[in-house]
C-alpha positions in Angstrom: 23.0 -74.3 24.6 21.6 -71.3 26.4 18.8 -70.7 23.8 18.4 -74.3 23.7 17.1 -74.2 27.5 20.3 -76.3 28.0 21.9 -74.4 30.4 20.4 -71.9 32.6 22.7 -69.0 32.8 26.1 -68.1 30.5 29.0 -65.7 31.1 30.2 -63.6 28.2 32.0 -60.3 27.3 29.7 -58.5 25.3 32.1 -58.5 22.0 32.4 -62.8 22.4 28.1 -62.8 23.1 28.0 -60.6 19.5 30.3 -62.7 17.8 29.2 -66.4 19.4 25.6 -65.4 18.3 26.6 -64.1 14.5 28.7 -67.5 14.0 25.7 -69.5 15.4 23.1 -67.2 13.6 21.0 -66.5 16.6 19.3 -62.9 17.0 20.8 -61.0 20.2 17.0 -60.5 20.9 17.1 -64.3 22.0 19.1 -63.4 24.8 19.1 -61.4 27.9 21.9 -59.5 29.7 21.5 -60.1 33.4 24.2 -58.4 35.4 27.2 -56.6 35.2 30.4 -59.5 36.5 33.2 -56.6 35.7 34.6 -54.1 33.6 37.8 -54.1 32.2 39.3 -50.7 30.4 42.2 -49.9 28.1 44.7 -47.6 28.6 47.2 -45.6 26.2 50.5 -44.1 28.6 52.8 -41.7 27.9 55.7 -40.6 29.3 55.2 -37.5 31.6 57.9 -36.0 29.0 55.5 -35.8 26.4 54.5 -32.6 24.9 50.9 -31.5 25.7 50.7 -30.9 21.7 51.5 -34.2 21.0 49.2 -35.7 23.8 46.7 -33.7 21.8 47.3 -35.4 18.5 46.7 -38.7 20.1 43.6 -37.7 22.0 41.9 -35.7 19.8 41.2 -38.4 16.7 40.7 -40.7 20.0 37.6 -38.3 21.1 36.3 -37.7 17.4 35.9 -41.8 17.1 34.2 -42.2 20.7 31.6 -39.4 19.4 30.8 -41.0 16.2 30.6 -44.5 17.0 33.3 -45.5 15.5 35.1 -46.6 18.1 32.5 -49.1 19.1 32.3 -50.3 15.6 36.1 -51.1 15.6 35.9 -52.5 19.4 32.6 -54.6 17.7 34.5 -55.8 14.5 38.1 -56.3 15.6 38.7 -56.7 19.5 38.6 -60.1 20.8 38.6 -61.8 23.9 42.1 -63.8 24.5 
């Protein structure tokens, strides 16, 4: 609808835009992003028992797939919004 000129404005987390545009075959150059509405994070707790070594083990394959792009792949590929 919105690269139809049916609708003016539309509100989507950039994961849904990626994936609404691939199912309907548009190009993401068709689009623009506007504004920022919110930002939502993830979060991983652990106990305050937890062993710095182990902490370690979680956050240092964690850090090595943010630097690579990895991470964004997966978010790309497998999160979506509920």
């Amino acid at each position: 609808m919105l690269v139809y000129g049916r609708v003016d404005v539309a509100m989507l987390s950039a994961i849904s835009l990626h994936e609404t545009l691939k199912a309907a075959n548009i190009s993401e150059d068709k689009v623009q992003k506007s504004f920022l509405v919110y930002s939502l994070d993830g979060y991983l707790a652990m106990s305050k028992n937890i062993d710095d070594r182990n902490i370690k083990k979680w956050q240092n394959p964690l850090d090595k797939l943010k630097s690579d792009g990895t991470y964004d792949l997966l978010m790309l590929k497998y999160w979506q919004s509920k």
